[in-house]
Structure formats: structure tokens, C-alpha cells
C-alpha positions, 0 to 999 in steps of 0.5 A, spaced: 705 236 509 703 229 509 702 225 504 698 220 505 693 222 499 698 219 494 697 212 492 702 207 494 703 200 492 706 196 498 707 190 495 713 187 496 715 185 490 720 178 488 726 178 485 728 172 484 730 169 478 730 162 479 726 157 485 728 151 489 728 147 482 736 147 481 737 144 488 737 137 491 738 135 499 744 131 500 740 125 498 740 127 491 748 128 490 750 130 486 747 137 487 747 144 490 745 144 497 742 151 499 740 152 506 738 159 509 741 159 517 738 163 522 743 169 524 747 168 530 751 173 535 757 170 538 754 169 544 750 165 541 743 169 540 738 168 534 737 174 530 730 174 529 729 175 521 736 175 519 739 169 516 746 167 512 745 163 506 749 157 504 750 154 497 754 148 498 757 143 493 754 136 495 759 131 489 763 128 495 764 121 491 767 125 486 771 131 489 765 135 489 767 136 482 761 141 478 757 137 473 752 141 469 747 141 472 750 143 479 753 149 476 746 151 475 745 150 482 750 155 484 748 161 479 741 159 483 744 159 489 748 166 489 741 169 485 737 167 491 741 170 495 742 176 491 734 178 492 733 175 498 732 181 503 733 177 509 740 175 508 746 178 511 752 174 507 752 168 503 757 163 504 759 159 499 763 151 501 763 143 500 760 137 503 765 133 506 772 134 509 776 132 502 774 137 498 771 144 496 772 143 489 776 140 484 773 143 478 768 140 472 766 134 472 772 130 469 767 124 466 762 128 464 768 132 460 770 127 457 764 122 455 760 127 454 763 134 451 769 132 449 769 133 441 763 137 441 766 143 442 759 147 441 755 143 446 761 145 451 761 152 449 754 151 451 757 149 458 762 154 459 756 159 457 753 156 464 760 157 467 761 164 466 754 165 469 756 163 475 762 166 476 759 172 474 754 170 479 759 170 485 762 176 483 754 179 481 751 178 489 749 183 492 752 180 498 757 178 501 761 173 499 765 168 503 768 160 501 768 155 507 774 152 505 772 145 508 777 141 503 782 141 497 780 147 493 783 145 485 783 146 478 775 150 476 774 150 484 779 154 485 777 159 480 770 160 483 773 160 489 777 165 488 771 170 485 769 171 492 770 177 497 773 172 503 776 165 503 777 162 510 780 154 509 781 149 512 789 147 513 788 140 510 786 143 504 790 144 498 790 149 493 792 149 485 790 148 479 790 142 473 789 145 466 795 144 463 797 137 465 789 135 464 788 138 457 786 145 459 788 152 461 785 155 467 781 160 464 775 160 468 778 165 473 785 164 475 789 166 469 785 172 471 784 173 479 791 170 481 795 176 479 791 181 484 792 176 490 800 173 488 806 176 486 806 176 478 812 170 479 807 165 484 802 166 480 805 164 474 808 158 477 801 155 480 798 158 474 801 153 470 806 148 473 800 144 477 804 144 483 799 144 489 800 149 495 798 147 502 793 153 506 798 155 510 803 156 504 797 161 501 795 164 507 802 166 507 802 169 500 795 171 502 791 168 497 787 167 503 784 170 509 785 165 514 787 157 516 785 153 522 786 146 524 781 141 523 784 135 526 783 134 534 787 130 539 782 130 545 781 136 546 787 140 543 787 142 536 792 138 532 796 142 526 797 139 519 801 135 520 804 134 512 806 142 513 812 145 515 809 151 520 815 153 523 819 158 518 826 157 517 831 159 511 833 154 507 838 155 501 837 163 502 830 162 502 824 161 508 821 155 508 813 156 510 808 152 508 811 146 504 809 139 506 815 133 509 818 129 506 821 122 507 819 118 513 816 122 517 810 123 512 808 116 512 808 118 519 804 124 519 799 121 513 796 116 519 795 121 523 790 124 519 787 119 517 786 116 525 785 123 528 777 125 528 775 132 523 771 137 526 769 145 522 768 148 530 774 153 529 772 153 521 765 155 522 767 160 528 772 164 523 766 165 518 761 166 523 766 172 525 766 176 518 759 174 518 757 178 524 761 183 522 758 184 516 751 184 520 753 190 524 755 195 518 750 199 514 748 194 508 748 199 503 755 201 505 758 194 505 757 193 499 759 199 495 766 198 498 765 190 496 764 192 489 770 197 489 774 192 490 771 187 485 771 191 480 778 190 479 777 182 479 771 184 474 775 188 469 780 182 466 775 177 468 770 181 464 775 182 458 777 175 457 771 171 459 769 170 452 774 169 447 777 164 453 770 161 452 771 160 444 778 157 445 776 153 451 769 150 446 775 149 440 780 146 445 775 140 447 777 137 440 784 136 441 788 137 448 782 137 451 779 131 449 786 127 450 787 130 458 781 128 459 780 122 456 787 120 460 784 122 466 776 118 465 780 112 463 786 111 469 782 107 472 783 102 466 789 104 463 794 106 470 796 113 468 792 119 468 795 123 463 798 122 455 805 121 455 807 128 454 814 127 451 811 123 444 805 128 443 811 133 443 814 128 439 809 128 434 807 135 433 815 136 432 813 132 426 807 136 423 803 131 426 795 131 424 791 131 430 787 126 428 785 118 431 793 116 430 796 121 433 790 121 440 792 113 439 800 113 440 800 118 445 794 114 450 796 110 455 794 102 452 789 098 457 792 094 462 793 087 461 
């Protein structure tokens, strides 16, 4: 029996939280970009109706580092498109060939929150919202990694279903070297994708690891060359991508040394950049993911999720009180050290005499910061 007698609105109803007032162009940087892209096959074809959404870090002059209201943008960016019914996946990157991200907004950290832990507890409110953002987005997630991927822009990286880098990019965190922990995601995600050991050396030593060493150790879906030499695509340089065993261990991945890097540090500053083969590995998984049932793809997307989801959720609040406390002793030195290189030649305390002086039960007050603070240039 029909029933076309029973009422029925067919109003299509809107589902985003937030409008176009979190993003700029690339003439507002810094900002977040988001763009809607038309879906395109292999071979080329517009998809009618079907787009892949783009949320894109526009700080190139600082790293594409996050200030807060670029954190904004992105949570933005991931609810749009979340809520939009038209988009396929969501592809999450940074202006430039440098740098996805380097985290936080370094200046703004230290002129700005540093010793007002309340208001950066505000901040780090922010900042769960976006990774819960990424995690939360009822579409596929994947990061472009078009450039160094450090520090917080390693965390929200990571918070996505797919990475695909770049192989000038580099990957590790800063926390424990510039005053932090890296409790937005890392001390969480990094033992679902390394062994317990590797995470807990990138984790804290602030080594930084090329793409090929993470491919590897798979943190990463996939690594493509960006330089070109005419028409051949040229490998980084700096990396050692053949394997061989050194002192009974496999050499992959690390990066040269001795004079061959300074060779090897011209040739990517001479030799042209392009994202062809960059943008080619995401179109793939994009097109992939368009041709499964939707429903489906994110219900095993979730799935495997909920297992990132479990310890970020656990630990994301109490990491946030202690990240707001911290910006009134560590934090205020790390970044402070870092603000000011420009000023003082050094970008971090020294080390030994902090250790020094809380051997000797020193108060963490103005004195203490003073000794330990690289002194001004001539």
C-alpha cells in the first residue's frame, strides 16, 4: 500500500556548526584554508556532485605552526566536512613544501600564554577540540604531508585514519627539549603505530626521523619523491634508502653525514619541488574510498579509531590541567628560550644548570629562570 498520505518534510536540513568565519585565503595568513575540490577519476573525469574537502594550514612564514585562531579553523574545517553530504574524504595538509606543521605557535606560547595557565588551559580546550575534531569526522581522514611534520603537527597528524608524506619531510616531536610534553596525542597514538621502544625514543629524545625511517617503522602509509631532475624524479637526497647492517643493525632511512651532506643539501635547495606524485598517492586512496559503500567505510574507520580514541579520551583532560600548570615553570623557560633565539643565540635553557639548581632545592622563582636563560648578545 502506498503511503503518500502521511505527511512528510523534505527539507534538507543543515548540520554545521560553524560558517565560513574560521577561515581566510592565502592572502590572510595565518589562517586555515578550506576549499571543496571536485572529485576526480584516475583518468581524469569530474564526478558530478562529489567533492574532497581540503582544510589546509596557511603559516608558511612560521612553520605552519597553529596560532589560535587556526586551531579554530581546523575544528571548522573537519565539522564542514563532517556535515557535508557531498564529500568523499577530507584531506587534511600545509601551505608549502617546508612544513606541514610544526605545532603551536611558538610566539604566541611564550608572549602570550606563558604564565597565565588559566588562559592557556582555555587554549588546550581548543586544542582537544581539534584533535577530537579529526578523530570525530564522519569522513575519511587523510594528511598530505607536504613538509616537516613536528612537535603538536605531528599529534594532529597522527589523529588521522591515513598519512602520505613527502620524502623531504621529517617527523618528531619538541616537547621535552622546548619546555613541553607531548600530550596532545603523541604519548597517546605513537604506541599503536611503533613498537613500544621507538616510541618511546621519539617520544622523548626529540630525535627527528626522516619519512623513509617512518614508512619503515610504519607510522606512514606511503613516501614519494618531490624533487625533480628534468624528468626524472629524484629521492632525497640527505637519506640513506638502500638497506644494509651496520654494527648488526639495518641501516634505512637515516640521513648522511660527513661532506656528502653538504653536497646532498645543495641539491634540494637547487633542484625544482612538485606534489604530482604526492597528490597522485592521495587521489588513489581518495578514489577508493569513493567507490565502497560510504556507511560501511566509516564504520570500520571508527573501529579501528576507537582504539586511538580510548587513551586520547582517558588522558586528554588531566594532560590538559597539567599542560595549563606547566606554563608557569618549564613551559615559560622552553619557550621563552625558543621566542628569544633570535636575540640570545640559543634556543633552549641550559639544561645542566636548571638540573643544578633543582639539585639545591631551588624555588622556581625570577632568579632561578634568570641563571638558566641564555644572557643577550652583545
Amino acid at each position: 500500500m502506498a503511503l503518500d498520505w502521511m505527511p512528510r518534510d523534505n527539507a534538507i536540513r543543515n548540520h554545521q556548526l560553524f560558517g565560513t568565519e574560521h577561515w581566510g585565503t592565502d592572502a590572510d595568513a595565518p589562517c586555515v584554508v578550506f576549499t571543496k575540490k571536485p572529485l576526480t577519476s584516475p583518468a581524469g573525469e569530474v564526478i558530478p556532485d562529489l567533492f574532497v574537502a581540503e582544510i589546509r594550514l596557511n603559516n608558511p612564514k612560521q612553520y605552519n605552526s597553529y596560532t589560535t585562531e587556526m586551531v579554530k579553523g581546523v575544528i571548522a574545517g573537519f565539522n564542514a566536512a563532517s556535515a557535508d553530504r557531498s564529500v568523499v574524504a577530507a584531506i587534511f595538509t600545509g601551505t608549502g613544501f617546508d612544513a606541514f606543521c610544526t605545532g603551536g605557535n611558538t610566539k604566541e606560547y611564550s608572549e602570550y600564554y606563558s604564565r597565565r595557565p588559566n588562559e592557556y588551559g582555555e587554549y588546550m580546550d581548543l586544542f582537544n577540540g581539534m584533535v577530537d575534531a579529526i578523530l570525530m569526522c564522519k569522513k575519511p581522514t587523510i594528511c598530505r604531508v607536504n613538509g616537516m611534520r613536528v612537535a603538536g603537527g605531528q599529534e594532529i597528524g597522527m589523529a588521522c585514519d591515513l598519512a602520505v608524506s613527502s620524502d623531504l619531510a621529517i617527523f618528531g616531536q619538541a616537547g621535552a627539549r622546548h619546555g613541553s610534553a607531548p600530550d596532545g596525542g603523541s604519548t597517546d597514538f605513537l604506541p599503536w603505530f611503533l613498537s613500544m621502544e621507538d616510541a618511546m625514543w621519539n617520544c622523548v629524545s626529540c630525535e627527528m626521523w626522516s619519512a623513509y625511517k617512518m614508512r619503515a617503522k610504519n607510522l606512514i602509509s606511503k613516501v614519494v619523491p618531490v624533487l625533480k631532475d628534468g624528468d626524472k624524479w629524484v629521492r632525497n637526497p640527505l637519506i640513506i634508502t638502500d638497506k644494509y647492517v651496520d654494527d648488526g643493525a639495518i641501516v634505512y632511512g637515516e640521513y648522511i653525514t660527513g661532506p656528502a651532506a653538504k653536497e646532498a643539501k645543495e641539491k634540494v635547495k637547487a633542484l625544482p619541488k612538485s606534489f604530482e606524485l604526492l597528490d597522485k598517492e592521495v587521489d588513489k586512496i581518495v578514489w577508493t574510498f569513493a567507490n565502497l559503500f560510504p556507511g560501511c567505510v566509516m564504520k570500520s574507520i571508527d573501529g579501528i579509531r576507537a582504539k586511538k580514541k580510548f587513551f586520547w579520551d582517558q588522558a586528554k583532560l588531566p594532560n590538559r590541567h597539567w599542560l595549563m600548570a606547566n606554563m608557569n615553570y618549564e613551559a615559560f623557560l622552553g619557550f621563552g628560550a625558543f621566542n628569544t633565539k633570535k636575540i640570545t643565540g640559543k634556543d633552549v635553557i641550559d639544561f645542566l644548570k636548571f638540573r643544578q639548581l633543582i639539585a639545591k632545592g631551588a624555588a622556581a622563582d625570577d632568579a632561578t629562570f634568570e641563571a638558566v636563560f641564555a644572557k643577550p648578545q652583545g
